[in-house]
Each structure stands twice: as C-alpha cells, then as structure tokens.
N, C-alpha and C positions, 0 to 999 in steps of 0.2 A: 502460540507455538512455543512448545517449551520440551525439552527430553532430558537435561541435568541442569548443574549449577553451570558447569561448565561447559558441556554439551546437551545444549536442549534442540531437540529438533524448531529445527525453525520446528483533493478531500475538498462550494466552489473552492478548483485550484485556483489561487490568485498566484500567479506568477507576478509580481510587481515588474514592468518593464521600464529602467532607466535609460533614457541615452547619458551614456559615458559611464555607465557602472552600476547599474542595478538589474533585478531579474524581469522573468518573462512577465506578460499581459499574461490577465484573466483568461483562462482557458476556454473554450466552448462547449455546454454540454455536449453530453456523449449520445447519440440518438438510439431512441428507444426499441427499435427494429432487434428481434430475438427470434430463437425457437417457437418461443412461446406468445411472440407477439409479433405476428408477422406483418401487422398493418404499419410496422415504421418507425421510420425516421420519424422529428418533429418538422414538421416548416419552417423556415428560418423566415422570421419577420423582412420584410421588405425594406431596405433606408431610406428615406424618405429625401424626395430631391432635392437640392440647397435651393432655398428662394434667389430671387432676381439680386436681392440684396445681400446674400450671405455669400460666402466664399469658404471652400472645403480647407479646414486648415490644419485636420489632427496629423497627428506625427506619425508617422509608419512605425508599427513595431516590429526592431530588429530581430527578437526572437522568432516571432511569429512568424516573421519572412523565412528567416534562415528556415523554420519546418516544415512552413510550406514547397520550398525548392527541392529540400532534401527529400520527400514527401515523392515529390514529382517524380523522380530518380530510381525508387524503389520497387522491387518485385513484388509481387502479393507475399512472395514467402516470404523476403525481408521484413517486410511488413508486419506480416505475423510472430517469424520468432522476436522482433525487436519488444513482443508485448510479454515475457516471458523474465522474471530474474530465478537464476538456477546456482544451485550448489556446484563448483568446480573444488576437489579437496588439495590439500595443502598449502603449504606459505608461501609457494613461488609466483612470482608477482607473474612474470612473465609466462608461467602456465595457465595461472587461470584468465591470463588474457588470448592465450592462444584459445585457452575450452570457449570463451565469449566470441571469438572471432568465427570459430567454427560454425555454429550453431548464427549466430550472428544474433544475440542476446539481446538485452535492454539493457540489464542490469545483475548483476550478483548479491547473492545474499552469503553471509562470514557466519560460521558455524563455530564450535568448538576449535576444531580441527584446523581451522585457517588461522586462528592468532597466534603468533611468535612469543616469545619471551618479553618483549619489551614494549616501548609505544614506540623507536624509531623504526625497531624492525618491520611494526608493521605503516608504518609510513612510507620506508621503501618500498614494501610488499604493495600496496594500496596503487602510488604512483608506479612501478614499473604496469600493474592494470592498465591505468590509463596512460603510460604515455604514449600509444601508437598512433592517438585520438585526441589530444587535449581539447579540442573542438568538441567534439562530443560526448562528455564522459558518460560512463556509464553509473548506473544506479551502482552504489555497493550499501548494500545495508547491513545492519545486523540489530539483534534484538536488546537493546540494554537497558532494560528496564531499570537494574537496581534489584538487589536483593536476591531473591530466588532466582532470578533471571539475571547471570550477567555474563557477559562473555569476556570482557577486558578484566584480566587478573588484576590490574592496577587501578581500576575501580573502586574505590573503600566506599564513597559515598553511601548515604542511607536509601531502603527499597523503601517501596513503598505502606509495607507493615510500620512504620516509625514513621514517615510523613503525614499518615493517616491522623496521626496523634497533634500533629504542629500545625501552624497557622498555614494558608496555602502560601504565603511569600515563601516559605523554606523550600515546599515545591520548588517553585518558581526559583528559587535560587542553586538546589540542586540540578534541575534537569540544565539550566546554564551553564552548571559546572562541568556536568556530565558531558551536554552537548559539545563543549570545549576539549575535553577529552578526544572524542570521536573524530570533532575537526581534524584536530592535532593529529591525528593517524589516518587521515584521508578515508572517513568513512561519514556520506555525504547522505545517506540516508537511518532514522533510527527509527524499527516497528516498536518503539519503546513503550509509550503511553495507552496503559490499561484502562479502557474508559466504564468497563463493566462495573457493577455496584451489586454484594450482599454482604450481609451481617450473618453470614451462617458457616460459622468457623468447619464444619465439615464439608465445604465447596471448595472443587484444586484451585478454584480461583481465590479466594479468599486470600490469602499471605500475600496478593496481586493487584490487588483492589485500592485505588488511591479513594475511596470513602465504601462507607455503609451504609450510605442513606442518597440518597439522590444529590441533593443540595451540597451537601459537604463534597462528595465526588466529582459535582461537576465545576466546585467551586477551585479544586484540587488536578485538573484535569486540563483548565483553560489556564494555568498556572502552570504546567509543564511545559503548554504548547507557548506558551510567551515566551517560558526559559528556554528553549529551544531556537527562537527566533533568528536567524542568520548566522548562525552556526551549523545545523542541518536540516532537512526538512521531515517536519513533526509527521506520525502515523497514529494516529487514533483506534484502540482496537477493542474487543472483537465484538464488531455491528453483525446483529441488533443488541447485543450483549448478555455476555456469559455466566450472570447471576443468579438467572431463577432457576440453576440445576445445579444438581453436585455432581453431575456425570461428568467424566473427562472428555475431552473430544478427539484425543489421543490414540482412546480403544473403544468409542463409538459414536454415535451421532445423538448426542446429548437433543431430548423431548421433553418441552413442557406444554403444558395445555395454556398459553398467553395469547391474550386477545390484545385488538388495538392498542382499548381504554387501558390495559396494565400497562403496557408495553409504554405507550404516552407517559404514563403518571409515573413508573421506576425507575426504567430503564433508558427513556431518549434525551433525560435531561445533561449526564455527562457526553454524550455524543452532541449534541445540540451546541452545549458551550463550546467543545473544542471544535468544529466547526468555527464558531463566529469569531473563536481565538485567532483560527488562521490555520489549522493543521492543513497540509495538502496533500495527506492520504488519508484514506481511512480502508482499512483493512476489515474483511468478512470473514468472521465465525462460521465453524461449520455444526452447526447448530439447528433446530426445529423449533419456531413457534409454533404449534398446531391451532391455532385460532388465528394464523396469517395465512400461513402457507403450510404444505406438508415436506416441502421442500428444503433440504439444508438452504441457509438463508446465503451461502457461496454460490448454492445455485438456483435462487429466487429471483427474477426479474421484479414478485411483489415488493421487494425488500429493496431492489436497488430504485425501484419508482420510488417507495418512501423516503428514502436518505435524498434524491434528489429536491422531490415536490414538498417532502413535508420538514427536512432538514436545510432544505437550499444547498444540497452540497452537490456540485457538478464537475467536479476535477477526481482524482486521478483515484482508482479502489482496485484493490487486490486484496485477493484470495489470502487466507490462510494456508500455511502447508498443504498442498494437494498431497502429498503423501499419507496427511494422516487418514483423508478418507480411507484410501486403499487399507493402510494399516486395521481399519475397523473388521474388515475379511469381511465385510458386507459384497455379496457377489454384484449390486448393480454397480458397484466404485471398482472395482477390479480392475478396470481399461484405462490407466493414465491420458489416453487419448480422449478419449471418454469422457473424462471426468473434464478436460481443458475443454474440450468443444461449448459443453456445457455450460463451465463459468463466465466465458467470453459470451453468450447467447442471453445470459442471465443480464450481465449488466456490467461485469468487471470491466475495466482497462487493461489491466494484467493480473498473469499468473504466477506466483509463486511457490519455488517447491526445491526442498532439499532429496533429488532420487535415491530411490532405493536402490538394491542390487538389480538387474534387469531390464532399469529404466531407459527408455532411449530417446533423451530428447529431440533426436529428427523426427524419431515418428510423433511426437505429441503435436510438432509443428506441423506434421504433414496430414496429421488427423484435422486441422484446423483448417489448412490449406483445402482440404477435401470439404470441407464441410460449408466451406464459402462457394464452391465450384458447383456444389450441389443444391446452394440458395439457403441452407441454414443457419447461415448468417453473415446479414446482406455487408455486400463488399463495402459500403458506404460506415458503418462498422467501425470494421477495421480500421480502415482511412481515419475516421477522429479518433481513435484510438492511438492510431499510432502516430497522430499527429499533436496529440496529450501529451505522452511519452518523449518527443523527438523535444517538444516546448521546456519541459522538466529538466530533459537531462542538459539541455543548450543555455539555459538558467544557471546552471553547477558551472559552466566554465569559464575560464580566468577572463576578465573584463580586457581588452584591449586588445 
C-alpha cells in the first residue's frame, strides 16, 4: 500500500502467553470453510484422556480466556465489524475513537493525514484512541517501511534501497530503531516489512525490496521481524509476492503467468523466513499468479491454503487496501461490499481499507453480516476470526 512519501494509500500467530507479563498463546488456525470451499472447517483433533497416572496440569491461558468470554458476548455484527481496521481522518484522538466505536472496529490504520507535527502529539493522539478501552486496544497501524514509504516525519532512518546494500544486522538494527519510534507514539501495529524480491529496477516495487535475490531477502526480512520484536507487531507483505511484475496494484491487478515451482524457488523464500522469525501478520497482495489461481491472491482461498499448509503460518492475514481494487475501475471490484465478503471467504482474518469518497463502512459490515445469514460464509468463520483478533489486540494491553 503506498500513494506518497507522505501520503501513501495504505502471521502461526504466536501470541506468547505469560502469567504476570507477557502476551497471548498460539492462536488457532482459522478453518478453512469459504465460498469456494464449502466442505469446511478442519476437525479439531481430539485430546487425548490423562492416563490413571497423569494429572491435567497446563495453566489456563489468560488471554485466551479473556477472548473467549468476550467472544460469548458478541453479536454476529460485533463480530464482523471487529475484523475490519478502517481509515478515520485527522489527529483527534478522541474522534477517531468515536469513528472506531461507531462502527465497532478492530483496529485503525494512520495515513498521511493522521500524524501531527511531532512524536508527543501523536502519542496523545494514539492514547486518547485507546483510553476508553485499555483492556482492549485496538489495532492502530501504519505503514513505515522506511524510505519511499514513511509516514513519521521524524523518521530519518534508512529504507530499504540502502539496507539492501548492508549486512542483515543493520536491518535488524534499524527496523528496532524504527519499531521504537512507533512504540513511542502508541502505534502497536507496523505493515512495514516488504517481503517481495526483484532485481528489475523498472518494478514500483523495486526502491521497496529489502533483497534481489531470494536468499539475501529473506535473510533481510527475518532481520526486520526480530528488530521488531516486542516493540510492535511485525507484518510481512505483500503474499504471494509483488516481484514478478512491474505493474502497480494501485491502478490494476498486476498478472503473471507463475506456476508453483517459480513461486517455491523466488518468491516464498522471504515470506517463509519472516514467518519462522515470528512475524504475526502477513498481509495479501492484490495480485494474480495465473498458474495458481486466476484470482487476485486477497481473494484466493488457493493462496491462503498455501501460506497456511505449505508456509505453517495460521495467525492473523489481512488484505491489502481494499480500495485499491475498486480504484483499478475494474467493474467486478466496484462493490466495497463485495469485495469484503470476498476476502473474508478467501482466507483473510481481516480487512483493511483506507475509504474512498462514498464508502460506507456499515454497509460493508452489513454486506458481510448478510452473507454469513445466507451460509457464504459459515458463522464458525467468523467466530475464530474474531477470536484471532479479540487474542491480538488483549496481547497489546498493559499487563496487570
């Protein structure tokens, strides 16, 4: 997601769960039940009964509980819009907690338009968000890559065209700086970490690209998500990856002719890595491999089976911009509604989207709400969906 320097248009989760101060358990995969696949959920294995001799001894996890109960409490809408982080504009803290209340959000995503002048300002700005909630914050993210992409003006750090050049430590030691920034101004989520790989300096991705070869990328990639570690939580993007085209996905739906075997050997090795680094998003391209699917891979259920089966990644995945589809003026993207049903059927967790003029986030919720009442995608869904989500964000808040 990117639209300026300044203003660009807009993973297994292991929650670590501590008693007395650390975050959630291991998330549960998300069941496989879609449009497209309407035979289901998976089975959940059976637990096996304690022998005569054994005695049940694991430790309840607090997080898990807490999402569970909250879980229990919930309307189907709740439910749904909580899988949604949306653009609210300006720096008032307390507005864009009012638009998140509204709507009854997951989480926000900071554009341009949301950062103040400073890092305190937006530290108030951040915290009056969440204080109505500190129990359950909400997602706030924003994209800071570094370099082409940055939204904090006081960001000097190096992007990723000049990491490219350095050992991965400097990575790793930037994106910690970086992450530390973000702390510092209450912004608890970063879609930072580019995982796409080409050497083909006429690709918009190129300037973006933490390597040009597989190996140095992903060596550069699991190096970010480390730098990142306990400061916010890393985002790995844009799966299955935005290398083998020079098209933008900005003003269309960037097509290459990639089968498996490429796709294995170029492309899955920096996503691979930042998985086993620990990232706990990873965010979808809206993008076409035509030897996988014909499908933008936001709304491939093929794509989300691969990241999980053949990546082992079963925590939390969101969409790219759903606006830019629309923006492509391709007439089947046209229906905001439409397009959410979609990605939620596919595989996503959540959706993310900075509206356009027009946009109305009830109905996107209520396009979704509809479309579960209608069986197109089963209420069961939802529920570990939104029980992903509830895990995450109860993870973010202050221990004690």
């Amino acid at each position: 997601m990117r639209r300026s320097r300044w203003f660009t248009a807009a993973v297994a989760v292991t929650l670590a769960a501590a008693l007395g101060g650390c975050a959630a358990g291991a998330a549960a995969p998300r069941p496989s039940g879609s449009v497209d696949d309407p035979a289901g959920a998976r089975a959940a294995s059976a637990s096996p009964s304690p022998t005569p001799t054994a005695t049940a001894t694991a430790t309840p996890d607090p997080v898990a509980a807490y999402a569970d109960a909250r879980l229990a409490n919930m309307t189907l809408r709740q439910k749904v819009a909580s899988l949604f982080i949306l653009h609210g504009p300006g720096t008032d803290g307390a507005a864009l907690r009012a638009f998140a209340d509204r709507y009854g959000l997951g989480g926000l995503i900071l554009m341009g338009d949301n950062i103040p002048a400073t890092p305190a300002a937006l530290a108030a700005q951040t915290a009056a968000a969440n204080a109505s909630e500190p129990s359950l914050p909400l997602l706030i993210g924003t994209d800071e890559e570094g370099g082409d992409v940055t939204r904090l003006p006081w960001d000097g750090l190096p992007g990723a065209s000049e990491l490219r050049g350095q050992p991965p430590r400097a990575t790793q030691d930037v994106f910690a700086r970086r992450a530390a920034l973000l702390k510092q101004a209450g912004v608890n989520v970063n879609f930072g970490t580019v995982a796409d790989v080409t050497a083909d300096p006429s690709s918009f991705i190129y300037d973006r690209v933490l390597g040009t070869d597989p190996g140095s990328a992903a060596a550069r990639v699991a190096a970010s998500v480390t730098g990142e570690r306990g400061s916010v939580l890393s985002t790995i993007k844009h799966f299955p990856g935005h290398g083998e085209t020079e098209a933008d996905s900005h003003r269309t739906v960037p097509t290459a002719a990639v089968d498996r075997a490429r796709w294995a050997a170029q492309d899955a090795p920096p996503f691979r890595a930042g998985v086993r680094a620990g990232a706990e998003l990873v965010m979808f391209g809206h993008l076409v491999y035509g030897g996988v699917d014909a499908r933008p891979a936001s709304l491939s259920p093929a794509w989300h089976r691969i990241l999980a089966d053949e990546l082992g990644f079963h925590g939390v995945t969101v969409t790219d911009d759903m606006r830019m589809l629309q923006d492509t003026g391709l007439p089947e993207y046209r229906d905001a509604g439409a397009n959410a049903v979609q990605a939620l059927a596919a595989g996503n967790t959540m959706i993310l989207m900075v509206q356009g003029a027009g946009t109305d986030p009830g109905a996107m919720i209520d396009a979704v709400v509809a479309a579960v009442g209608q069986g197109r995608i089963p209420a069961s869904t939802i529920d570990a969906d939104a029980r992903k989500v509830l895990q995450l964000r109860r993870s973010l808040a202050p221990q004690g």
